[in-house]
C-alpha positions as CSV (number, residue, x, y, z in Angstrom):
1,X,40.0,85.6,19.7
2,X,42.3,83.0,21.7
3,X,42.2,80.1,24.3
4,X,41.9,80.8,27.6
5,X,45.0,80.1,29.6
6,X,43.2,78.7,32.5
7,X,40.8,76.3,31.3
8,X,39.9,75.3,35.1
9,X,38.5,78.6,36.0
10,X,35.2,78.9,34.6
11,X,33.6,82.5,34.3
12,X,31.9,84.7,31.8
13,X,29.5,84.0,29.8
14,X,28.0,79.6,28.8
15,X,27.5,79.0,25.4
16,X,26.4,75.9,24.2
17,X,27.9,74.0,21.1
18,X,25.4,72.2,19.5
19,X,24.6,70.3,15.9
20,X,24.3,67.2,13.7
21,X,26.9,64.5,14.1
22,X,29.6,65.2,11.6
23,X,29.0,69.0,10.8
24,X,32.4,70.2,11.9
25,X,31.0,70.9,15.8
26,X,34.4,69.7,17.1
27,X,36.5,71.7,14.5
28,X,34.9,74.6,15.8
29,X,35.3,73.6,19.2
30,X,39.2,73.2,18.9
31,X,39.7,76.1,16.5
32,X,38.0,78.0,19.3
33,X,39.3,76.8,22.7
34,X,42.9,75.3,21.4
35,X,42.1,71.6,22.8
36,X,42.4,68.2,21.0
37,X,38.6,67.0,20.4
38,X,38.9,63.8,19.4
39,X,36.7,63.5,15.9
40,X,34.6,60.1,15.0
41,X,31.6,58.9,12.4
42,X,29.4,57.3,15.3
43,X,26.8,58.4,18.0
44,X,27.9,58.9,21.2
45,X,31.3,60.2,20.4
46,X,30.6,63.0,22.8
47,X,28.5,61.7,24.8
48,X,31.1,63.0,27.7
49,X,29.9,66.7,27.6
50,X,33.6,68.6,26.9
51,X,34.2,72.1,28.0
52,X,37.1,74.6,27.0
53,X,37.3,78.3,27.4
54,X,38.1,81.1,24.6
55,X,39.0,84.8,25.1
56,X,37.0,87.2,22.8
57,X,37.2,91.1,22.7
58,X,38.9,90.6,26.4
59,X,35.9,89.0,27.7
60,X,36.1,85.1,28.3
61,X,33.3,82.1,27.4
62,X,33.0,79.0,28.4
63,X,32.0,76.2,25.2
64,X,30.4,73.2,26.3
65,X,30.4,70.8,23.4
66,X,27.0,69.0,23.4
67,X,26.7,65.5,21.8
68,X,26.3,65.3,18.1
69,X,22.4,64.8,17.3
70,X,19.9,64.9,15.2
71,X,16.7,65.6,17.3
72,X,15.6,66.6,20.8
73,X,12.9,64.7,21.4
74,X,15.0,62.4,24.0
75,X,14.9,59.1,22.4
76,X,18.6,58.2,22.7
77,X,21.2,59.5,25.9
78,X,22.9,62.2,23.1
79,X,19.4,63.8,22.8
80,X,18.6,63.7,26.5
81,X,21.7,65.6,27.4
82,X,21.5,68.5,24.9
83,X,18.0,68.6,25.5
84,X,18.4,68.6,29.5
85,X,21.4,71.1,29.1
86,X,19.5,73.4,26.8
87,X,16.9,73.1,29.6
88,X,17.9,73.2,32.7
89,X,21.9,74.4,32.9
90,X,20.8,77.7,31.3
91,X,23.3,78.6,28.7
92,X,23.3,82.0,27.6
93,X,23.3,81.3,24.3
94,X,23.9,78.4,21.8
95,X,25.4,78.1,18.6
96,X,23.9,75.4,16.1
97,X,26.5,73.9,13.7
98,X,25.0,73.1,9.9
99,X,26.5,71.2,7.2
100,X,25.9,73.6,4.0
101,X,25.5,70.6,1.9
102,X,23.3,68.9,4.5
103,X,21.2,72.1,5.6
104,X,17.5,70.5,5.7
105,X,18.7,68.2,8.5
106,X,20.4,71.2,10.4
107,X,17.4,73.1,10.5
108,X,15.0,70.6,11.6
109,X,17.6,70.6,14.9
110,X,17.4,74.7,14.7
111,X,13.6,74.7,14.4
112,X,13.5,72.2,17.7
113,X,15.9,74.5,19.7
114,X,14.0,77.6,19.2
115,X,11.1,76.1,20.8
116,X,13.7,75.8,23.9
117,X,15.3,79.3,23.8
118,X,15.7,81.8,21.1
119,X,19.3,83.0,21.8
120,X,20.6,80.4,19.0
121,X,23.4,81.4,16.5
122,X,23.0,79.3,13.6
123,X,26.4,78.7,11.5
124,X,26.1,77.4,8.7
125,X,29.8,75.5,8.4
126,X,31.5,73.6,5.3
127,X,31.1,76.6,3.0
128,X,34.0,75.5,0.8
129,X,32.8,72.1,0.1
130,X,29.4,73.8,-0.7
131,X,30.7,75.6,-3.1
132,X,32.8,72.9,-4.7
133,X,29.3,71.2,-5.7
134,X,27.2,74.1,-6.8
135,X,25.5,75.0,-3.9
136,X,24.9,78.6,-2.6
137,X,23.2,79.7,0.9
138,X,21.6,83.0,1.6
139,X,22.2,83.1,4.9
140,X,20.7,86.9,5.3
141,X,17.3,85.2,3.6
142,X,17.7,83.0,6.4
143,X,18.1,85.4,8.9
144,X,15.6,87.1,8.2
145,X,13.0,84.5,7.8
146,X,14.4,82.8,11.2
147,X,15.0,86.3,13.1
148,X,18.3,84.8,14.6
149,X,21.6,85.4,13.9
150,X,23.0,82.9,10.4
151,X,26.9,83.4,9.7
152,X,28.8,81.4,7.0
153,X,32.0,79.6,8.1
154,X,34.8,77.0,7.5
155,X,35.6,76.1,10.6
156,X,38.7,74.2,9.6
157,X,39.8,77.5,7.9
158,X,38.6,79.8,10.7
159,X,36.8,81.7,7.8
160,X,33.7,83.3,9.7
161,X,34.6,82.0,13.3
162,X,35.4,85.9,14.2
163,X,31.6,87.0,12.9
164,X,29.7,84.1,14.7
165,X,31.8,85.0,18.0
166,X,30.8,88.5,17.6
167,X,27.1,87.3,16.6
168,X,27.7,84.8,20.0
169,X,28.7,87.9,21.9
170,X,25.8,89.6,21.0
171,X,23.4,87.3,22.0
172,X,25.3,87.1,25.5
173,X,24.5,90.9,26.4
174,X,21.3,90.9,25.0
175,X,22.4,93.8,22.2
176,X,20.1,91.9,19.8
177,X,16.7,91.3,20.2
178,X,15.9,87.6,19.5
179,X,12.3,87.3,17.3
180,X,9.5,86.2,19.2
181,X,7.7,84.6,17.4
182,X,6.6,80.6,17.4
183,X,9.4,79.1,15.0
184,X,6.9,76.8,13.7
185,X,2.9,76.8,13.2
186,X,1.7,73.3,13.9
187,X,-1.8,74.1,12.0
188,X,-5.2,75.5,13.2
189,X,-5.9,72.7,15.3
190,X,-2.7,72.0,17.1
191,X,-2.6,75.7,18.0
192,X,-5.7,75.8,19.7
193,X,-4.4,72.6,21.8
194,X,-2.0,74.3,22.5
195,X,-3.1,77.6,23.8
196,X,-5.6,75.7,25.7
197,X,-3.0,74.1,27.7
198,X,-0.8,77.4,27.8
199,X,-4.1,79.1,29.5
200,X,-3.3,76.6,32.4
201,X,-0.1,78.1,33.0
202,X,-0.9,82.2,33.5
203,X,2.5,83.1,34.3
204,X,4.8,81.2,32.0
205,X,5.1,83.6,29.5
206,X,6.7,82.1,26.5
207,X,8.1,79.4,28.6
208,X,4.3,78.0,28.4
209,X,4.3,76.9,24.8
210,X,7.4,74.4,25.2
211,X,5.2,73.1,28.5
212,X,2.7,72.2,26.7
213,X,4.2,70.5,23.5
214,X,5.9,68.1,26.6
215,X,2.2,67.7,28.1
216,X,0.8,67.0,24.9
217,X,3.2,64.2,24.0
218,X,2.7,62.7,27.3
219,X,6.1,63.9,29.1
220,X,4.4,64.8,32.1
221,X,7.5,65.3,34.5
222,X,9.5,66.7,32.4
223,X,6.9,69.3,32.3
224,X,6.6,69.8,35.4
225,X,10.2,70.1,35.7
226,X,10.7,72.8,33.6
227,X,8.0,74.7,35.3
228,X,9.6,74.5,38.0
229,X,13.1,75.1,35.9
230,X,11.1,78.9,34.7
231,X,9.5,79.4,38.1
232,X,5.7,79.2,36.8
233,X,3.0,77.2,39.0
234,X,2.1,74.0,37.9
235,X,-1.3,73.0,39.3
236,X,-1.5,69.4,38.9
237,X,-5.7,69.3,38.5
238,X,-5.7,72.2,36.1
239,X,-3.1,71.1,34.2
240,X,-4.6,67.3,33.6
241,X,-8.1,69.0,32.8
242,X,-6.6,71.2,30.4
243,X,-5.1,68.1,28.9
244,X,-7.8,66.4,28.5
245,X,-9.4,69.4,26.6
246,X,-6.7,69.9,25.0
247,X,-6.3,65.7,23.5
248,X,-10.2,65.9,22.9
249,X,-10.0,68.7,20.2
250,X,-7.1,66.7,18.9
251,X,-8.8,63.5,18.6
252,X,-11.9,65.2,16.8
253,X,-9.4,66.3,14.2
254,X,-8.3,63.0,13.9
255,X,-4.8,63.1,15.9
256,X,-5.0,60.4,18.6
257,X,-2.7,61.0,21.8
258,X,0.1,58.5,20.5
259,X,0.3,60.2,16.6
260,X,0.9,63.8,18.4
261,X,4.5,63.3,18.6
262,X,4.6,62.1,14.5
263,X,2.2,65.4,14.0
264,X,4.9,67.5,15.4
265,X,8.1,66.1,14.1
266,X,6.4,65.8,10.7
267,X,5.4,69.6,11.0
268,X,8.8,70.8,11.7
269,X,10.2,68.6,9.0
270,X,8.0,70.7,6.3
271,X,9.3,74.1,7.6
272,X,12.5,72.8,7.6
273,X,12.3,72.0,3.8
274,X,10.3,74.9,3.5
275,X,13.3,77.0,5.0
276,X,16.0,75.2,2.4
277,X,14.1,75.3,-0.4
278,X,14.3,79.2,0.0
279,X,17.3,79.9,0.8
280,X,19.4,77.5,-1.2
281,X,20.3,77.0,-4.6
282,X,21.6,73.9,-6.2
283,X,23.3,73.7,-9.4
284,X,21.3,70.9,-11.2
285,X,24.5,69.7,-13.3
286,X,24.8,66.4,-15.7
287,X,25.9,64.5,-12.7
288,X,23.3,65.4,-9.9
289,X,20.7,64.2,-12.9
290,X,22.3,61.3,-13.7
291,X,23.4,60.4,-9.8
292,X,19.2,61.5,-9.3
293,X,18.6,58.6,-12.2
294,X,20.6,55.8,-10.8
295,X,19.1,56.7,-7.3
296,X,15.5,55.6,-8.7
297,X,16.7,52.5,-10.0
298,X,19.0,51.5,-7.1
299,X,16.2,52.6,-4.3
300,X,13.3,51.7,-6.6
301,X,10.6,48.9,-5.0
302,X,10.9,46.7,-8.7
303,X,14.7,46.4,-9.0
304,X,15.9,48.1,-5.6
305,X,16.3,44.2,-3.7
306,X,17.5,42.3,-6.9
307,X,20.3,44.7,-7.5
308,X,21.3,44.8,-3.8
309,X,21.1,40.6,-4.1
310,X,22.8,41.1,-7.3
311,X,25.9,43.1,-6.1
312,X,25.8,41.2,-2.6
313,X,26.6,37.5,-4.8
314,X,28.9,38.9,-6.9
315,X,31.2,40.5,-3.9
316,X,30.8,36.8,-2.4
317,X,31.7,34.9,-5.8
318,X,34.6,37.3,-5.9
319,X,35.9,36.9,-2.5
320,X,35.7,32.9,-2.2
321,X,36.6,32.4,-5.8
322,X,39.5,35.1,-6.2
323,X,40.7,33.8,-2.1
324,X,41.1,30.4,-3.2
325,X,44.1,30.8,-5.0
326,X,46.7,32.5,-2.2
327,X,44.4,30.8,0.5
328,X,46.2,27.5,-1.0
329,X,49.7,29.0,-2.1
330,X,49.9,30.9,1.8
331,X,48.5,27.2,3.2
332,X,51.1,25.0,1.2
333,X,54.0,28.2,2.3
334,X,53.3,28.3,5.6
335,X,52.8,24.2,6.0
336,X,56.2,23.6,4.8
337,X,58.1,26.2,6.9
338,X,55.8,24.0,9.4
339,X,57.1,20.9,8.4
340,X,60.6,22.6,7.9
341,X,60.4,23.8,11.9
342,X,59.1,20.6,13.1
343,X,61.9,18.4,11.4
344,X,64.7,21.0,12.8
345,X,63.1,21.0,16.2
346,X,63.2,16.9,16.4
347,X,67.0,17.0,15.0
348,X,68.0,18.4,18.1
349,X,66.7,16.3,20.2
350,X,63.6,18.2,21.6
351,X,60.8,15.9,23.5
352,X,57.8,15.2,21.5
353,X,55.4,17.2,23.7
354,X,57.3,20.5,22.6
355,X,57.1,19.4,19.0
356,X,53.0,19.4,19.4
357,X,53.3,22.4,21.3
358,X,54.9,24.9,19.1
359,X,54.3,23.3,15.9
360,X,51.5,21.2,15.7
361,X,49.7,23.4,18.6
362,X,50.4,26.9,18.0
363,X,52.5,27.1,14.7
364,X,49.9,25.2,12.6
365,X,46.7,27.1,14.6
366,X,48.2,30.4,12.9
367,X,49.0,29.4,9.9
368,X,45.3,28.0,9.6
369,X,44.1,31.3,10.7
370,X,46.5,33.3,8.4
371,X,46.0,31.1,5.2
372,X,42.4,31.1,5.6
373,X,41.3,34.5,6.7
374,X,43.8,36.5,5.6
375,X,42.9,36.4,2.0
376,X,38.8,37.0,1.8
377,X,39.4,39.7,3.9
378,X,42.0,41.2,1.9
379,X,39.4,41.0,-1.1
380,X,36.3,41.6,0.5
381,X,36.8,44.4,2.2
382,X,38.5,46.2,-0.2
383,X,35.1,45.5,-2.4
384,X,33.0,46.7,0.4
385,X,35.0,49.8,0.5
386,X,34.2,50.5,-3.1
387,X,31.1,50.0,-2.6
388,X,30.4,52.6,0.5
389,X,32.5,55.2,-1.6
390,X,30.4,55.2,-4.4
391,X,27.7,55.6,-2.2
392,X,25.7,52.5,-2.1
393,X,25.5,51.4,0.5
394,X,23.4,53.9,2.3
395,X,20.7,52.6,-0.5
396,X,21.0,49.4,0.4
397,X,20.1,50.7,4.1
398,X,17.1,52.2,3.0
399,X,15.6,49.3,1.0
400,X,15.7,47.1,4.2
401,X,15.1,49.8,6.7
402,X,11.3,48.5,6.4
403,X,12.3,44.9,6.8
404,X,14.1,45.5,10.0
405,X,11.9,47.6,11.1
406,X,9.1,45.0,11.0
407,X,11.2,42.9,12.7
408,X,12.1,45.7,16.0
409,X,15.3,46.5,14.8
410,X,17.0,49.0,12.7
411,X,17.7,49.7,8.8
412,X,21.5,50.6,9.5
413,X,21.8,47.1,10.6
414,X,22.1,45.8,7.3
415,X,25.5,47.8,6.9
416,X,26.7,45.9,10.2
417,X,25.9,42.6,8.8
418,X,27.2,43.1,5.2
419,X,30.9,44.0,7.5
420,X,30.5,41.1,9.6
421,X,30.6,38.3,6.3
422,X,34.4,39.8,5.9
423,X,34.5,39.7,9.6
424,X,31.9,39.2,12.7
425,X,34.4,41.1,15.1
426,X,34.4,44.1,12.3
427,X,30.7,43.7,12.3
428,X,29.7,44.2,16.0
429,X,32.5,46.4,16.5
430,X,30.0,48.3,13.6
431,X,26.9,48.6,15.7
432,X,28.2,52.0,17.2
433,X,26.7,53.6,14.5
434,X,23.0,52.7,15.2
435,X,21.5,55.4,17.7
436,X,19.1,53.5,19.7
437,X,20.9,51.2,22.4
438,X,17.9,49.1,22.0
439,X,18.4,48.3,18.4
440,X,22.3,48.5,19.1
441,X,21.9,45.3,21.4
442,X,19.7,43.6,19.1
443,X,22.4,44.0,16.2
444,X,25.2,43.1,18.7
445,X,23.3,40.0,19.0
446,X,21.9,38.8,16.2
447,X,25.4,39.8,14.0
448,X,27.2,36.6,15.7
449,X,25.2,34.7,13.5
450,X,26.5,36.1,10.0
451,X,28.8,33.3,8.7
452,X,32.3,35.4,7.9
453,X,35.0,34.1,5.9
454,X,36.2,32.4,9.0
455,X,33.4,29.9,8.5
456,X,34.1,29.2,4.8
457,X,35.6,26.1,3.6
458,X,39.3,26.6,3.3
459,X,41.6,24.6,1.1
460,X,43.6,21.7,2.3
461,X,47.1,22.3,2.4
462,X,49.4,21.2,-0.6
């Protein structure tokens, strides 16, 4: 397998690059095509679909690179475009990129695009660091239970990128049969729902059951859209009555209209788990228990907040206390080269307005900003580093998710203020991490207001 030459000519077959943020999808894609994906830790890093070409067993595919994501259901732009492309650009097949370490999240993803199309490849990437902590994946148990293709790989090794291209290939000219079965069962209940609706649509096929999950959770266009995408009729009045047989069974079980959605995601969360737990093994060593231990302690309701408060006044004791120090020998430096300018400048006979121009004006400005800032953020972000590699701070995320929830905005917030005390440009600069634009704005907003060390008193110079 190599690059195309001619990355401008599109032909053969359309496969679609999909996965998780952070699961190696743009390794692969490089490895693959022999471009320069650029790589990043935040949403929306691929937001601009990229494409490249490969040349396998003389034939030659195109790879689109869908956004990193972690659903479908179109709450944020990176899961409207891999949904829509799924969709609607017709892909002949799709490969799924899974952390091994990570899996459950990976195939909650999988479990969401086989409702869309079943010719999915699902690689199962990172093998090696798998392997370094204990883990093992039976990918054939997989397989088997999923009826889809499941190759190992290292993507930044190129281990298993020639079987999941030949697994790819496969799917392209139809030599495998994919399994046609419903990936999930929603319940009893659900089912019924949903076949009611389905019986509204007598020539959709399979194509019926995805129709209806949209219908269901009130996404009314878009289901008509992709009946019109599959070429089935879609009679408005038998549709809405179906519906609204369909939402009255629900309700009599006890799942109102708006909880449907919740229902479903919820659902395809325990087969996900249900699909790791039997096909994975993890080596339960001293340190997962203890790391398990300190995990109930630090995310605990009774001493979760106090430690977070705990750590949070000892960073800040740290950073004002430890920054006095070269905050006043950097002040009383940079003052007397200041004084040791000014007096030069006079000597030669320069006009006082140029004096307060480059020395009191601009000379003393930076050496204000220098001595003061310079120092607690050389201290405190160092200790907020620390803190992020020994995994904390994604705890402390999770004890105030609720809190910021309550208040419309979002748990990953708190990691965008905690950056903004060193630094309130750091801090909104941080806010690319949080999916939802709304909640994005609302951080932008609202992290002005954290008082950085900018804001602290500094020392008078000597």
């Amino acid at each position: 397998m190599e690059p195309a030459e001619n990355l401008h000519t599109s032909g053969g077959k359309t496969i679609a690059l999909m996965g998780n943020p952070n699961v190696g999808k743009s390794t692969l894609f490089n490895y693959l095509t022999g471009l320069r994906q650029h790589t990043g830790n935040w949403p929306g890093k691929t937001v601009a679909v990229a494409r490249g070409e490969y040349l396998f067993q003389e034939e030659r595919y195109t790879l689109v690179d869908l956004p990193g994501t972690y659903s479908l259901s179109a709450s944020s732009p990176e899961e409207e475009i891999a949904r829509d492309y799924l969709c609607f650009d017709r892909p002949d097949a799709a490969i799924l990129v899974a952390d091994a370490i990570t899996l459950e999240r990976g195939l909650s993803l999988l479990l969401q695009t086989l409702e869309i199309t079943p010719n999915v490849v699902l690689c199962v990437n990172l093998m090696d660091e798998a392997r370094r902590k204990g883990i093992r994946v039976d990918t054939a148990a997989l397989a088997e239970e999923l009826g889809i293709p499941v190759v190992a790989a290292t993507a930044a090794a190129g281990a298993g990128v020639e079987e999941l291209c030949a697994a790819a290939a496969q799917l392209c000219r139809k030599e495998k049969s994919p399994n046609s079965a419903p990936p999930v069962s929603y319940g009893p209940v659900v089912e019924h729902a949903l076949r009611t609706v389905e019986n509204s649509f007598p020539d959709a096929g399979g194509a019926g059951r995805f129709a209806a999950l949209k219908l269901l959770g009130g996404e009314t266009d878009f289901a008509r859209r992709w009946a019109l995408e599959k070429g089935f009729p879609f009679s408005a009045g038998q549709v809405e009555k179906a519906v609204a047989e369909a939402r009255r069974l629900l309700e009599l079980s006890g799942i109102q209209p708006g909880q449907f959605d919740d229902w479903v995601v919820g659902t395809i969360g325990k087969r996900a788990r249900a699909l790791y737990l039997s096909s994975v093994q993890t080596a339960q060593d001293e340190r997962s228990l203890r790391d398990l231990k300190i995990d109930r302690v630090l995310t605990s309701r009774r001493f979760g907040i106090p430690v977070m408060l705990a750590l949070l006044c000892l960073v800040f004791w740290l950073t004002i206390s430890g920054a006095n120090y070269p905050s006043a020998l950097l002040s009383e430096w940079l003052f007397g080269w200041g004084d040791f300018l000014g007096g030069r400048l006079l000597a030669v006979g320069a006009p006082a307005w140029l004096h307060g121009l480059l020395i009191l004006g601009m000379y003393r400005t930076l050496a204000w900003v220098i001595s003061v800032m310079l120092p607690p953020m050389a201290i405190f972000f160092p200790l907020f580093t620390l803190l992020e590699d020994l995994g904390y701070l994604p705890r402390v995320a999770f004890n105030l998710d609720n809190a910021f929830y309550r208040c419309g905005a979002c748990g990953k917030q708190a990691l965008t203020m905690c950056m903004g005390f060193g630094c309130n440009a750091a801090g909104v600069t941080g806010c690319r991490i949080i999916s939802s634009p709304r909640e994005r704005l609302i951080a932008i907003l609202t992290n002005c207001f954290v008082p950085c060390n900018g804001r602290f008193p500094p020392p008078e110079p000597g």
